[in-house]
NUMAR-240257 format. One line per field, with one value per residue (C-alpha): residue in three letters; x, y, z; residue number from 1. Coordinates in nm, 4 decimals. Example, Ala and Ser with C-alpha at 12.3 -4.5 7.8 and 13.67 -1.06 7.14 Angstrom:
<sites>
type c(ALA,SER)
east c(1.2300,1.3670)
north c(-0.4500,-0.1060)
up c(0.7800,0.7140)
seq c(1,2)
</sites>
This chain:
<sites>
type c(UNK,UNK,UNK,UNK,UNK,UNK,UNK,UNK,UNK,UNK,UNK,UNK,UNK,UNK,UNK,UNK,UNK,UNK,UNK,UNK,UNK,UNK,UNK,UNK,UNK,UNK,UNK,UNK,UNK,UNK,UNK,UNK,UNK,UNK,UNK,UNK,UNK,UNK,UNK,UNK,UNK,UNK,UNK,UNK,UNK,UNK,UNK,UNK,UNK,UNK,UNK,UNK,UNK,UNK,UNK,UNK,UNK,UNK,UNK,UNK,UNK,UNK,UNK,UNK,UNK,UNK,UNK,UNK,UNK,UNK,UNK,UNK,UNK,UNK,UNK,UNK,UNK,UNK,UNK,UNK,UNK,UNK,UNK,UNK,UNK,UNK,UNK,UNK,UNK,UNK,UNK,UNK,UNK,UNK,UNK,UNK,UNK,UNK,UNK,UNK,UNK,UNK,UNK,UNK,UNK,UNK,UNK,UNK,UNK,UNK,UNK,UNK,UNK,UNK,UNK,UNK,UNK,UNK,UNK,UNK,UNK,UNK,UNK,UNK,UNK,UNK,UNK,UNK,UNK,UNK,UNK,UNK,UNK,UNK,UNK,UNK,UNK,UNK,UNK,UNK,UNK,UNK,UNK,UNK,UNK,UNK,UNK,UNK,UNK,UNK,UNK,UNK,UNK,UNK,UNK,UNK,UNK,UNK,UNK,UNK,UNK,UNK,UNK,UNK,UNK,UNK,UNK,UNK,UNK,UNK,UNK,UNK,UNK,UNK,UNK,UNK,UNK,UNK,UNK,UNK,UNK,UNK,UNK,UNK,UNK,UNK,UNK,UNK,UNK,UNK,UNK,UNK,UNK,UNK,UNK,UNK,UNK,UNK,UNK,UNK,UNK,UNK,UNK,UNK,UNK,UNK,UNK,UNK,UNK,UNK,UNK,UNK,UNK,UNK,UNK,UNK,UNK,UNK,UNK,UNK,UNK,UNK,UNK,UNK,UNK,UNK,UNK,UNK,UNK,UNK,UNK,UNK,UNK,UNK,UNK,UNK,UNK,UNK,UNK,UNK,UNK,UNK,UNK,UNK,UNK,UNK,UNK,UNK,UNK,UNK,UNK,UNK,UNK,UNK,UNK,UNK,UNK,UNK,UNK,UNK,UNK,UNK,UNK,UNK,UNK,UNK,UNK,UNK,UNK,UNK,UNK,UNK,UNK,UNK,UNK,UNK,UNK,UNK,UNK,UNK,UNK,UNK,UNK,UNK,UNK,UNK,UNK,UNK,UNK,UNK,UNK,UNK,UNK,UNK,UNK,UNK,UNK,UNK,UNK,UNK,UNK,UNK,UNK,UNK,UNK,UNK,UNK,UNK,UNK,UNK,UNK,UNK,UNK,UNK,UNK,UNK,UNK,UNK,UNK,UNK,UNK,UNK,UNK,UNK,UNK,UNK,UNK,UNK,UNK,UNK,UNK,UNK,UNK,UNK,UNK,UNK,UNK,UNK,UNK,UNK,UNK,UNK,UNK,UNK,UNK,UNK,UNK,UNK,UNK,UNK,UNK,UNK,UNK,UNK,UNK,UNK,UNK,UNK,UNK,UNK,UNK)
east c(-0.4271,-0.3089,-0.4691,-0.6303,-0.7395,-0.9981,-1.0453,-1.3563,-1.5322,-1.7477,-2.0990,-1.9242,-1.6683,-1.8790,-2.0722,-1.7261,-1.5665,-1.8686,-1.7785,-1.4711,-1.4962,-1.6513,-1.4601,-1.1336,-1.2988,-1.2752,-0.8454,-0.7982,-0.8911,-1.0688,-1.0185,-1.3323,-1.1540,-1.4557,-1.1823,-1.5051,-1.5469,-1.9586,-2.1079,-2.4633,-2.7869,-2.8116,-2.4609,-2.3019,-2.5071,-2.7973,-2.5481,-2.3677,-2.7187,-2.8451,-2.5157,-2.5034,-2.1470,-2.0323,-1.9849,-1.6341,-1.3495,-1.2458,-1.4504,-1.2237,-1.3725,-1.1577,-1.2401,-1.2070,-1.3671,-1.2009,-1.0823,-0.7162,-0.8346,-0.9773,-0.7712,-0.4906,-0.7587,-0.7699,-0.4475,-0.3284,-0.6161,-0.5510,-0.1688,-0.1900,-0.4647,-0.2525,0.0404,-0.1798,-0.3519,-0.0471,-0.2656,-0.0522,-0.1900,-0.3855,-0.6556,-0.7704,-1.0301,-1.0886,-0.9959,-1.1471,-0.9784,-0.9920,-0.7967,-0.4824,-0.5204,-0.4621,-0.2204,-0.0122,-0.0063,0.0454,0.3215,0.5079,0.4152,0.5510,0.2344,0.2180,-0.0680,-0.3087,-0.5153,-0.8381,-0.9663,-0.6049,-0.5278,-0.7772,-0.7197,-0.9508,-0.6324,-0.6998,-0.4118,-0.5533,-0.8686,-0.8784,-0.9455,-0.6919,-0.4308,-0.5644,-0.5571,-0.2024,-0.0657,-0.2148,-0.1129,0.2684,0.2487,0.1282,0.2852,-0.0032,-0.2769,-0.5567,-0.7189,-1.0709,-1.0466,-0.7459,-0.7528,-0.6177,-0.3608,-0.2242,-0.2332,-0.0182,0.2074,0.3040,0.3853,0.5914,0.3766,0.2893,0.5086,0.2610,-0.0621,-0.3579,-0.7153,-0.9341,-1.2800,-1.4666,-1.6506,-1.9284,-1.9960,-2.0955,-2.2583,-2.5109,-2.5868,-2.6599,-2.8957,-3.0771,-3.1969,-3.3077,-3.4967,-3.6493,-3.7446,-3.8980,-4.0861,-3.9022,-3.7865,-4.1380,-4.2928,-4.0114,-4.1593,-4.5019,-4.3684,-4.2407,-4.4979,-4.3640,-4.3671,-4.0538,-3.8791,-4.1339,-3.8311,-3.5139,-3.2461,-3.0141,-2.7243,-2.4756,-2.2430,-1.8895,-1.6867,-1.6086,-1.9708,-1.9215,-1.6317,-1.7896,-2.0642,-2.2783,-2.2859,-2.2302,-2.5454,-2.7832,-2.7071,-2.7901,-3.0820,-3.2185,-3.1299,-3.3608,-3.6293,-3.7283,-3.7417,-4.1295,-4.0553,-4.0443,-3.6776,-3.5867,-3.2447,-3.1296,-2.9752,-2.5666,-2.5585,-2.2954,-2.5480,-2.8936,-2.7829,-2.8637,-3.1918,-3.4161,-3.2123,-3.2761,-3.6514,-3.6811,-3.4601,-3.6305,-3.9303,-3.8165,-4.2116,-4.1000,-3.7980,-3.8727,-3.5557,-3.5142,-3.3047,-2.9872,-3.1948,-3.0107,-2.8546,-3.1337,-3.3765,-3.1044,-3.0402,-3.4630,-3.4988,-3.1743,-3.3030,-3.6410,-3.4834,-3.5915,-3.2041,-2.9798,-2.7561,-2.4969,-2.1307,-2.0590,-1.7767,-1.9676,-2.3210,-2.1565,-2.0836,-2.4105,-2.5920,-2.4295,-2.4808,-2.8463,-2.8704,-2.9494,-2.8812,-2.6787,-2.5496,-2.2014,-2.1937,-1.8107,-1.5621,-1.4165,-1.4331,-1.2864,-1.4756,-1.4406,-1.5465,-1.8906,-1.9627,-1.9358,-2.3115,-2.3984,-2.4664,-2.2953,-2.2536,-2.0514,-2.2113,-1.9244,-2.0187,-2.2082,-2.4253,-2.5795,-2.8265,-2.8291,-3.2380,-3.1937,-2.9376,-3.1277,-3.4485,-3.2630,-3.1114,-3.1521,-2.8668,-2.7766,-2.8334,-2.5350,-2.4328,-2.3629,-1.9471,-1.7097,-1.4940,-1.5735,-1.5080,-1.7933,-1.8681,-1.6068,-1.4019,-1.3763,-1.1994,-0.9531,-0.8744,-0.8037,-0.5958,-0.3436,-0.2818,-0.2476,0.0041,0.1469,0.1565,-0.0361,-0.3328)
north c(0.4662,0.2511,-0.0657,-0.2283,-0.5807,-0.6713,-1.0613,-1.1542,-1.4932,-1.5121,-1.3229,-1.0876,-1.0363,-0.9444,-0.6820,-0.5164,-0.5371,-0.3261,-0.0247,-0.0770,-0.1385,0.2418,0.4177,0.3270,0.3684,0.7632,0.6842,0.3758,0.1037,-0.1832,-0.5343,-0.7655,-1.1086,-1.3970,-1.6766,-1.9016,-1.9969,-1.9308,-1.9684,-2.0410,-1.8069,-1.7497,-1.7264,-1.5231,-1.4041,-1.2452,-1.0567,-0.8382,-0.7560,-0.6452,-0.4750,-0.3101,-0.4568,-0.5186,-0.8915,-1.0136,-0.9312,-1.3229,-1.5830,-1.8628,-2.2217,-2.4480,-2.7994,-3.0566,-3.2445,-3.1009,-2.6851,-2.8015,-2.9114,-2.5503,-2.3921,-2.5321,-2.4930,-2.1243,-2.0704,-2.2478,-2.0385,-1.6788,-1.7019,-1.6892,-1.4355,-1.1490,-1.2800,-1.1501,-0.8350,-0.7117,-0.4568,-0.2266,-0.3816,-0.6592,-0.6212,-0.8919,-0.8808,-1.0912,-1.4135,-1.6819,-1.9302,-1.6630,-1.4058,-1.6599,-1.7722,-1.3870,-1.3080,-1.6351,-1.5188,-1.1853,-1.2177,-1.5452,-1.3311,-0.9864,-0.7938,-0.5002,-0.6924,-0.4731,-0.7089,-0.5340,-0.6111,-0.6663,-0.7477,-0.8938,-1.1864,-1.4256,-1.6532,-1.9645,-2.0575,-2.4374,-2.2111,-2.1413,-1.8136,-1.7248,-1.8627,-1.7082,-1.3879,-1.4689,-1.5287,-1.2442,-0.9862,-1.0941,-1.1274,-0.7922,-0.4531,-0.2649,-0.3257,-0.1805,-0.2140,-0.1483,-0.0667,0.0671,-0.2336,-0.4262,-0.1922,-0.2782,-0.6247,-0.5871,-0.3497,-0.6707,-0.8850,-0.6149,-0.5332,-0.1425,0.0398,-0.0695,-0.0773,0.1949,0.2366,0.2755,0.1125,-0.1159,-0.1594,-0.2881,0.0472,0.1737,-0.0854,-0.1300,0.1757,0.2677,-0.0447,0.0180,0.3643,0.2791,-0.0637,0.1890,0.4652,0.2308,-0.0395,-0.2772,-0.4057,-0.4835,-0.6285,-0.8792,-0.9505,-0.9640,-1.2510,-1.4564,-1.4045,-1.2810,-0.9424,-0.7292,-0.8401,-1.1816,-1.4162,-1.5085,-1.5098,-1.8053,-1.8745,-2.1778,-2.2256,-2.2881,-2.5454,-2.6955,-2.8172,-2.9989,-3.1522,-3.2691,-3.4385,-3.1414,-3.1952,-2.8876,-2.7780,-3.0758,-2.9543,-2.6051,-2.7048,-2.8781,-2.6206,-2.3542,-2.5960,-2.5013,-2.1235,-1.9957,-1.8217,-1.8699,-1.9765,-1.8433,-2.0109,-1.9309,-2.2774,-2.2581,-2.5224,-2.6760,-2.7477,-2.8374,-3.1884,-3.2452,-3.0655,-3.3879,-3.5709,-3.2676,-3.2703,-3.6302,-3.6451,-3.2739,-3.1378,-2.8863,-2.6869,-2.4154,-2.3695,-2.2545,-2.3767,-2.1385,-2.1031,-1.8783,-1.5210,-1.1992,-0.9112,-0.6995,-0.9796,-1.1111,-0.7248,-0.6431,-1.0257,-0.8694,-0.5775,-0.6556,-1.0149,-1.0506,-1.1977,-1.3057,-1.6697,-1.7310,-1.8427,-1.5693,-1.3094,-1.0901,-1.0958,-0.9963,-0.6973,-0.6093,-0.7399,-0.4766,-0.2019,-0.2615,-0.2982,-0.6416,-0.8895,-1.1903,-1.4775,-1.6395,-2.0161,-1.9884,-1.9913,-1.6732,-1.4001,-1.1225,-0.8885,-0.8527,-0.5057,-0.6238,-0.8353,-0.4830,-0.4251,-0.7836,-0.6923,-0.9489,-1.2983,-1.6067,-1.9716,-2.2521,-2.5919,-2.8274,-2.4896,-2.5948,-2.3037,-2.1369,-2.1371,-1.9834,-1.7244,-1.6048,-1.5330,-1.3538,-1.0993,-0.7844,-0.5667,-0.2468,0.0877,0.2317,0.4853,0.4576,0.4105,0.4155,0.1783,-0.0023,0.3805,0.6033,0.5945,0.7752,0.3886,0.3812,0.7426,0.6276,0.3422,0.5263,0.8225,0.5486,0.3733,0.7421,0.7970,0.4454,0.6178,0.2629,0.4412)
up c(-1.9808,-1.6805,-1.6418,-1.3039,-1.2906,-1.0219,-0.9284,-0.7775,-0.8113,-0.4790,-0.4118,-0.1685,-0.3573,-0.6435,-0.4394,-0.3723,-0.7237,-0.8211,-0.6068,-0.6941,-1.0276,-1.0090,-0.8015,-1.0835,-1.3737,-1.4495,-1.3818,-1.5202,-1.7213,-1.5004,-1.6024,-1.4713,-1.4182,-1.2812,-1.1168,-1.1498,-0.7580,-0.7922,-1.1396,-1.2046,-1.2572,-0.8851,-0.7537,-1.0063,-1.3244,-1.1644,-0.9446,-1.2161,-1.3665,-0.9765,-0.9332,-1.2365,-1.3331,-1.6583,-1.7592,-1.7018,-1.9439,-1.8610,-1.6894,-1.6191,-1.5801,-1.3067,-1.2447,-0.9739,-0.7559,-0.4001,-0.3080,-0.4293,-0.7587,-0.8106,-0.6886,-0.9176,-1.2045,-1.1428,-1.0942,-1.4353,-1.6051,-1.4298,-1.5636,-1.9034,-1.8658,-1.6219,-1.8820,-2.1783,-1.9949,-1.8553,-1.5493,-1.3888,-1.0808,-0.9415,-0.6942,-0.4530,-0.2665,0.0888,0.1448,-0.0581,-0.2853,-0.5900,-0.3749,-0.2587,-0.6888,-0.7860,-0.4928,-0.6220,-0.9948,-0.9227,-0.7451,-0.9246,-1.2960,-1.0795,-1.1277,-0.8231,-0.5924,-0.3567,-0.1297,-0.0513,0.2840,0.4236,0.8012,0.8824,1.1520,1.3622,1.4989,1.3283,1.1484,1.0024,0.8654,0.5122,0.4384,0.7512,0.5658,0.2527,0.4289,0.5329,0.2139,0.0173,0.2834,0.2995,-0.1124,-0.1515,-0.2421,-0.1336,0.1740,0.1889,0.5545,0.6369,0.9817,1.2341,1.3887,1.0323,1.0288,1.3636,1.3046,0.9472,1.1690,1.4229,1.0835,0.9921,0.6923,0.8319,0.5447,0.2894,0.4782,0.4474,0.6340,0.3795,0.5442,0.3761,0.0682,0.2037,0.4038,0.0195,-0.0957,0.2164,0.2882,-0.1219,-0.1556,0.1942,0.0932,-0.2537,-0.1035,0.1574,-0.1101,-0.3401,-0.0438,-0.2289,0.0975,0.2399,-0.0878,-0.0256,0.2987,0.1646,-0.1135,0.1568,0.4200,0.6901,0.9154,1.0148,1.3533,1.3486,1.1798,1.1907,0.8248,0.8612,0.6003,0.6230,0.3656,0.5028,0.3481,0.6926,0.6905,0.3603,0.5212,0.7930,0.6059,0.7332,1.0832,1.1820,0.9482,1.0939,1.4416,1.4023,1.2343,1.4949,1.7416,1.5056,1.4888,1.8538,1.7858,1.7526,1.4625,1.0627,0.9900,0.6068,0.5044,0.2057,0.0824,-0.0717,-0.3671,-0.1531,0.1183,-0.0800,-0.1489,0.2858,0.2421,0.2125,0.5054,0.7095,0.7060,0.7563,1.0885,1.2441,1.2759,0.9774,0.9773,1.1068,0.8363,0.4509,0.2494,-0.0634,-0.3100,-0.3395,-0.3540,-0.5053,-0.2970,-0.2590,-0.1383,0.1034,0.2175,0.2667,0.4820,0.7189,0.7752,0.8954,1.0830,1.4075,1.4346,1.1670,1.2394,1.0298,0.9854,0.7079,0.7503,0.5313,0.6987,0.9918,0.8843,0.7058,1.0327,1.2147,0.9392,0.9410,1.3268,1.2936,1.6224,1.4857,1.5990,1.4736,1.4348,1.4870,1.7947,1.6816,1.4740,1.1841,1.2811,1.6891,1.6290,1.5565,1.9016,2.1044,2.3098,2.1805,1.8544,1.7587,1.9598,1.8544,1.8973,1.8298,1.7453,1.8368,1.9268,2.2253,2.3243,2.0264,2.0135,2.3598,2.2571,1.9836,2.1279,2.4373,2.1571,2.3076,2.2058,2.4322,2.2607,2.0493,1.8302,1.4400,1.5241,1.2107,1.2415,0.9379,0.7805,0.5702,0.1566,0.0688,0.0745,-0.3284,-0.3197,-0.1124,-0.2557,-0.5661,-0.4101,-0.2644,-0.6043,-0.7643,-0.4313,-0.5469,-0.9097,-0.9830,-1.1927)
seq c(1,2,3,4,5,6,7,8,9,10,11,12,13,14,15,16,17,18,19,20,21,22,23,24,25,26,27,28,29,30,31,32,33,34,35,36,37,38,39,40,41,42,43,44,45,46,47,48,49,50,51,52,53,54,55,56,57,58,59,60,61,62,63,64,65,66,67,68,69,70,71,72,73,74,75,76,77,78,79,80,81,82,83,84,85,86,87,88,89,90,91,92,93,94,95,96,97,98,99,100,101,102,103,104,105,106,107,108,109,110,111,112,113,114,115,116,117,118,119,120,121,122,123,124,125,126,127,128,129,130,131,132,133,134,135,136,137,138,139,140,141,142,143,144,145,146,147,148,149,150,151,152,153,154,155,156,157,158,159,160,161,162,163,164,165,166,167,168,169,170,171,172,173,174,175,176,177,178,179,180,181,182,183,184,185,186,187,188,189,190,191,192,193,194,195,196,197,198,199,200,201,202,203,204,205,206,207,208,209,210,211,212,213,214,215,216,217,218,219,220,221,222,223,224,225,226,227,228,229,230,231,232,233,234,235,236,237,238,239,240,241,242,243,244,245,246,247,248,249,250,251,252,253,254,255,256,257,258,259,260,261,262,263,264,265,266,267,268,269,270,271,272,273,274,275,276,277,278,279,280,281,282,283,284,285,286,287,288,289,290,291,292,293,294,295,296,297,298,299,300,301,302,303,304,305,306,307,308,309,310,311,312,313,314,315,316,317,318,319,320,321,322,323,324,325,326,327,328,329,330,331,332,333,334,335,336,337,338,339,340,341,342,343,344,345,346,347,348,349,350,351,352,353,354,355,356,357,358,359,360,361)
</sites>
């Protein structure tokens, strides 16, 4: 049996690896490789036991002190492991850290790459995950695109021969975790544990490494730009970012803000759904904002996902955010039909018929 090893070692990437960690299982065998990014109870344990996913095959451990020192961890770690698996492929998924460190090693140990969630561009070039993105495209042998749009892009690097629209994984995962939530009224008794009502709050997430660089100034002043909104605040707190809690509430009027820790997928899905707005700088809640129908508001100059800003569902506030209290309570996104551009649940089947095409798995 032909053997598929899928890297993942961020939350989102996590949620993804489990539907596709599915969708290859009855034609292959998967290989569950953790790079180590997120570890921890919160950030990575508690997700395989939500999203039913077996525990890693590997869970490599890189150290350091700054992304580089990781990074290098990772990759000297993830060698010796592809070296010793030998997978008929290697899928990467986004564009983290993990996914340039499995894009790198696939290619320098000649392992046929696939980068899941391929062509996807927001013009950047000194961002991170744009140059990850970058890299793992013109590495791989295999692109899978989740919208047309990706495509097209891959086509002007001259990358088109070995790019496929498959839509996303995230379609699947949303839309499979909304209905049970709504079946079950697990989504409201999460509202009822943190007190609040549906469309009477705003979900804020932060967690960029930009802000760390930046000694968090980018946090602080969006933080005191949500201080003036008239409604509870619930922000979720990154690891990397709970170290400028404490400073936060003794420079702003922080009453109106409830700082929690990192909550699991199916808390963090209930609080978007019923969120008055969501404001955040993730790629990823983007797209789950707009699957639920859920205003948001972009603390970035640009964006992945352009698709997503069409009838204002989606509206991007740079830094230093000036107006962004104002922008979210004026939210009022036009009407609009469930489009597909992101494409329907059938992404895990295609996935699969294009490595079988490939004669991958």
């Amino acid at each position: 049996m032909k053997k598929a090893a899928i890297l993942a070692g961020a939350r989102p990437q996590f949620i993804k690896a489990a539907a596709l960690y599915r969708a290859l299982q009855p034609v292959c065998q998967p290989v569950l490789i953790h790079t180590g990014q997120h570890t921890g109870r919160q950030l990575s344990d508690d997700f395989f036991a939500e999203l039913q996913l077996p525990r890693p095959d590997w869970t490599l451990t890189p150290q350091g002190h700054t992304p580089e020192e990781r990074l290098g961890g990772m990759i000297a770690q993830l060698m010796p492991v592809l070296q010793k698996e030998k997978p008929d492929c290697v899928l990467v998924i986004g564009d983290t850290d993990s996914t340039l460190a499995g894009a790198l090693c696939a290619a320098r140990g000649g392992f046929f790459l696939v980068h899941v969630e391929a062509g996807l561009r927001c013009g950047v070039p000194a961002m991170r995950e744009e140059q990850n993105r970058v890299v793992a495209d013109h590495l791989a042998q295999l692109l899978f695109c989740p919208t047309r749009e990706a495509k097209e892009q891959a086509q002007r690097e001259g990358l088109g021969e070995k790019a496929v629209v498959t839509g996303d994984l995230t379609v699947c995962c949303v839309e499979q975790m909304v209905k049970t939530l709504q079946e079950t009224g697990n989504d409201q008794m999460v509202l009822n544990r943190y007190g609040v009502f549906p469309q009477k709050y705003l979900l804020f997430t932060m967690h960029r490494a930009e802000s760390e660089e930046n000694h968090a100034l980018s946090l602080f002043q969006a933080v005191e730009e949500l201080c003036q909104v008239p409604v509870p605040v619930l922000f979720p707190v990154h690891p990397r970012m709970q170290p400028y809690c404490k400073e936060l509430e003794s420079r702003f009027d922080c009453r109106g803000i409830r700082f929690l820790p990192p909550v699991p997928y199916h808390t963090l899905l209930s609080l978007l759904l019923h969120a008055q707005c969501c404001v955040t700088d993730s790629g990823t809640l983007q797209k789950e904002s707009w699957l639920v129908q859920t205003p948001c508001i972009t603390l970035r100059s640009e964006t992945e996902w352009p698709q997503t800003m069409a009838g204002g569902w989606n509206q991007l506030c740079p830094p230093p955010f000036h107006g962004l209290a104002q922008m979210v309570l004026a939210a009022r996104p036009k009407e609009r039909e469930r489009t597909a551009f992101l494409g329907g649940g059938d992404v895990g089947a295609r996935m699969v018929s294009a490595l079988q095409e490939a004669l991958i798995v």
